[in-house]
PATI-62683 format. One record per residue: residue in three letters; chain; x, y, z of N, C-alpha, C in turn. Coordinates in steps of 0.02 Angstrom, whole numbers. Layout:
<sites>
resn; chain; nc1; nc2; nc3; cac1; cac2; cac3; cc1; cc2; cc3
ALA; A; X; Y; Z; X; Y; Z; X; Y; Z .
...
</sites>
This chain:
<sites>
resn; chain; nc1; nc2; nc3; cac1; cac2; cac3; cc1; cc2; cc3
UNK; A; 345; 5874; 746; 330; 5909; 686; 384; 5961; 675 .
UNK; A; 404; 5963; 602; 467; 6000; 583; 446; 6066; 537 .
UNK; A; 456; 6126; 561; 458; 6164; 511; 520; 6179; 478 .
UNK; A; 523; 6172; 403; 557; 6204; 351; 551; 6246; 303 .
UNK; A; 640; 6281; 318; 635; 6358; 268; 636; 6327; 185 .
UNK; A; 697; 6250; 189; 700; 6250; 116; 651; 6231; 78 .
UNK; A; 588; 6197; 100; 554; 6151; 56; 501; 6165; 82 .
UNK; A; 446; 6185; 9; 373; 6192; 30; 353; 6139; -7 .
UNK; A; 318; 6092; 0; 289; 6018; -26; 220; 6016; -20 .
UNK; A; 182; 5987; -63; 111; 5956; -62; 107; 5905; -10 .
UNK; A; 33; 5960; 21; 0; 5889; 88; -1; 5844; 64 .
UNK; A; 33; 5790; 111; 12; 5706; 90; -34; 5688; 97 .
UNK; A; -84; 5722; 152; -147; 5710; 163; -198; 5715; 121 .
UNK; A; -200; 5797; 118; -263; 5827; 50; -234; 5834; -16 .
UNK; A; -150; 5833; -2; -153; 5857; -93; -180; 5885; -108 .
UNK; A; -180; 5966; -66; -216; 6012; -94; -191; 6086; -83 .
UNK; A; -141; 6072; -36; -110; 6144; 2; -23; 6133; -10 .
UNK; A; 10; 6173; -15; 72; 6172; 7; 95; 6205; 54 .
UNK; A; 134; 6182; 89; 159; 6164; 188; 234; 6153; 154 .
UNK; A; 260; 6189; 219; 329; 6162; 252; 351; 6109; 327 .
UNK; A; 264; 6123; 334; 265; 6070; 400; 274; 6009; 389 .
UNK; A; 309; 5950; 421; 324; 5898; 404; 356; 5847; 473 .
UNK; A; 347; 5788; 457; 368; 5733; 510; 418; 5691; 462 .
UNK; A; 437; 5644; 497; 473; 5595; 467; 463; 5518; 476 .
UNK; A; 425; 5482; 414; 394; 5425; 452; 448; 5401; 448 .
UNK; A; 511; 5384; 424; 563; 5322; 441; 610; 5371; 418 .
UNK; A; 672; 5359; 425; 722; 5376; 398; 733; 5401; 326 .
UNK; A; 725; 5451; 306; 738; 5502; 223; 657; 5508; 206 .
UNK; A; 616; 5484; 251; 533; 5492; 226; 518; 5545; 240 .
UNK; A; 498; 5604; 228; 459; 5657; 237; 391; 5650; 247 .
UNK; A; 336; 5663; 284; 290; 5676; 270; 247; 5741; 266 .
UNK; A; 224; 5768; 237; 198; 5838; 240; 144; 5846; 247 .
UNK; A; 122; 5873; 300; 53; 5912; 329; 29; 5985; 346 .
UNK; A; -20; 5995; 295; -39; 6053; 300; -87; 6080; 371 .
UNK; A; -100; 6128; 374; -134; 6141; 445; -188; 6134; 466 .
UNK; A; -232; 6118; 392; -307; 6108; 402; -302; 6037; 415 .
UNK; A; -265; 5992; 387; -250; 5914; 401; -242; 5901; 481 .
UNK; A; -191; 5959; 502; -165; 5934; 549; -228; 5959; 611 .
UNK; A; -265; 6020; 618; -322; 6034; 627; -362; 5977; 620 .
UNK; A; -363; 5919; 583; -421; 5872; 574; -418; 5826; 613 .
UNK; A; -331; 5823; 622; -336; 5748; 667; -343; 5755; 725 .
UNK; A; -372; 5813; 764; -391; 5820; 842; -471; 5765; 830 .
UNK; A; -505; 5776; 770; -572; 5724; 772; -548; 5674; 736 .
UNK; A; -491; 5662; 693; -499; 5593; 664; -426; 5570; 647 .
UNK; A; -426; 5500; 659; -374; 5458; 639; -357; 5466; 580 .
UNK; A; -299; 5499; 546; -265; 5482; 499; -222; 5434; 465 .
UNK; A; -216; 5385; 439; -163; 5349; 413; -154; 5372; 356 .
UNK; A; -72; 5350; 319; -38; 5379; 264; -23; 5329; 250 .
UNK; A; -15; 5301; 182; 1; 5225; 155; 61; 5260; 124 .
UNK; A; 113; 5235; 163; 200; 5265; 138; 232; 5204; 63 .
UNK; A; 172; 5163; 54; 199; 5135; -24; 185; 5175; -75 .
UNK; A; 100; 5191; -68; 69; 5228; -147; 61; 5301; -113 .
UNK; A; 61; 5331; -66; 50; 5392; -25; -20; 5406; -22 .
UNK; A; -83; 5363; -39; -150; 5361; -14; -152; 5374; 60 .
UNK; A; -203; 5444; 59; -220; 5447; 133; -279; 5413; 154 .
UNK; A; -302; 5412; 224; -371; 5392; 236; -390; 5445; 315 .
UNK; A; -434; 5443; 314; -470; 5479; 377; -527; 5447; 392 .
UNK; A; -530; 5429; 486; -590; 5428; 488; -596; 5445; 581 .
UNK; A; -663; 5454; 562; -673; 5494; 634; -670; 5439; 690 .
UNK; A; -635; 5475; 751; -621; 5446; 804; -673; 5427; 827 .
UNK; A; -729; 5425; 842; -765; 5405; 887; -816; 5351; 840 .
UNK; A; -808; 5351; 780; -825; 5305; 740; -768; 5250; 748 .
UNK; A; -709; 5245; 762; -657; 5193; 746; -666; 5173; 811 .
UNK; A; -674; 5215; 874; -669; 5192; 955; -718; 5158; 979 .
UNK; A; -781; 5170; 938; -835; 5135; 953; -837; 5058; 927 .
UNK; A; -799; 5046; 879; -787; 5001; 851; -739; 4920; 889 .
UNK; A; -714; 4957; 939; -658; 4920; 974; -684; 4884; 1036 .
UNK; A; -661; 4837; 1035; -698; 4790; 1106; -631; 4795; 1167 .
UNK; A; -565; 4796; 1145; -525; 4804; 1202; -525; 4867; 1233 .
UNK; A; -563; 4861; 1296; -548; 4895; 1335; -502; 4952; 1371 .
UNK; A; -451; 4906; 1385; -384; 4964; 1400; -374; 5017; 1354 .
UNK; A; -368; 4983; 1274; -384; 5041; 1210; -431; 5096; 1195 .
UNK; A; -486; 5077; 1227; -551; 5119; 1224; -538; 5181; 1281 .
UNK; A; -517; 5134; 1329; -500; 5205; 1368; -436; 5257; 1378 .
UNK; A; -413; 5214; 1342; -338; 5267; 1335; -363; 5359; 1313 .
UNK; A; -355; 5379; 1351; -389; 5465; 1354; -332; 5494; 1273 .
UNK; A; -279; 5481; 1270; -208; 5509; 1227; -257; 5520; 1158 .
UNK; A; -307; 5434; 1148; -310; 5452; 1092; -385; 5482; 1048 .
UNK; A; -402; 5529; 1122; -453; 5569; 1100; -423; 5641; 1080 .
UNK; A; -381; 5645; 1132; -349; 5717; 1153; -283; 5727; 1089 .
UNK; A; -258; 5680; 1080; -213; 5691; 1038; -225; 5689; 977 .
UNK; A; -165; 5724; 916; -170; 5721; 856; -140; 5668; 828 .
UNK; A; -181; 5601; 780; -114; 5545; 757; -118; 5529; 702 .
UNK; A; -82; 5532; 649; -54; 5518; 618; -8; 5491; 578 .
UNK; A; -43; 5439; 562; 10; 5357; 566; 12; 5320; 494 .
UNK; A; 71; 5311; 488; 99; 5274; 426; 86; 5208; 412 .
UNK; A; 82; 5196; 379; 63; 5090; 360; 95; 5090; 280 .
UNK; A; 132; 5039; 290; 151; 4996; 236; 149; 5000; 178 .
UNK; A; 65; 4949; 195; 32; 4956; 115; -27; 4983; 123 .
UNK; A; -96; 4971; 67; -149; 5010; 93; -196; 4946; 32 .
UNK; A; -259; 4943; 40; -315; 4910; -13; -300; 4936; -72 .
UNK; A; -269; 5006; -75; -275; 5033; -144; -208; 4994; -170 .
UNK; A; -149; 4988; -142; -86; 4955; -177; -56; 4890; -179 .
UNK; A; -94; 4878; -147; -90; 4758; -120; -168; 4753; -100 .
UNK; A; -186; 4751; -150; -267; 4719; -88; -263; 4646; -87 .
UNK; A; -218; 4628; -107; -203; 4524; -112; -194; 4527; -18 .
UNK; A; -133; 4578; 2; -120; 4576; 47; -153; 4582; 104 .
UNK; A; -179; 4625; 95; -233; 4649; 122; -311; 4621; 149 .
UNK; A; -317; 4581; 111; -373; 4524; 112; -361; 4470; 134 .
UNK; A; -312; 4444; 121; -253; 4385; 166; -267; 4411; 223 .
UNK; A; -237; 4464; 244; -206; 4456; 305; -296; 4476; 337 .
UNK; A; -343; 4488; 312; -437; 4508; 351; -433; 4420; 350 .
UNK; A; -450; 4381; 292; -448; 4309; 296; -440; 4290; 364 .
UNK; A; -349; 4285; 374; -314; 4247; 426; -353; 4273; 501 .
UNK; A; -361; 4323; 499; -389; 4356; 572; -461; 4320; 580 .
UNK; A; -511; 4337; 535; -561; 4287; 535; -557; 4221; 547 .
UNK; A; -535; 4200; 525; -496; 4120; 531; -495; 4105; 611 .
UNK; A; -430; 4149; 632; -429; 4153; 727; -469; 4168; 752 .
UNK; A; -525; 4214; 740; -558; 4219; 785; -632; 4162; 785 .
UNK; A; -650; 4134; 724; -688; 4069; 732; -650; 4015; 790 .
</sites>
């Protein structure tokens, strides 16, 4: 996490605060997080859809309970840690894609 003097920007998250705090999901991407955001993700998974900039949140122990692999469930990092993670696309900006690719998984696992 980067603090900057030149640029105060709207959370990508809430779109509701302006922050100089910021990460970089890829190369020239900024992302900006304010402190109550960043405060949030000790209880919940954040993703950022770096096409349309839709955020989502949802609570960790709702998403962990959800998971049947093992080794994942117990990974301690991702109770304790804060994450905040970028994706692609999101339902709100391809849901063609998006539904495809729930389809195909269904598919494998019959």
């Amino acid at each position: 996490m980067y603090y900057s003097r030149e640029r105060i920007l709207l959370c990508n998250v809430c779109k509701r605060e302006y922050t100089s705090f910021h990460f970089e999901a890829r190369p020239g991407l900024k992302v900006y997080v304010c402190k109550d955001c960043l405060d949030s993700a000790r209880s919940n998974f954040i993703w950022i859809c770096l096409n349309c900039g839709n955020s989502y949140q949802r609570a960790k122990e709702l998403i962990m309970g959800r998971i049947y692999d093992y080794g994942i469930k117990e990974a301690s990092f991702l109770y304790e840690n804060r994450i905040i993670q970028g994706i692609e696309v999101c339902i709100h900006c391809n849901p063609e894609l998006i539904l495809g690719y729930a389809d195909k998984r269904r598919e494998c696992a019959l």
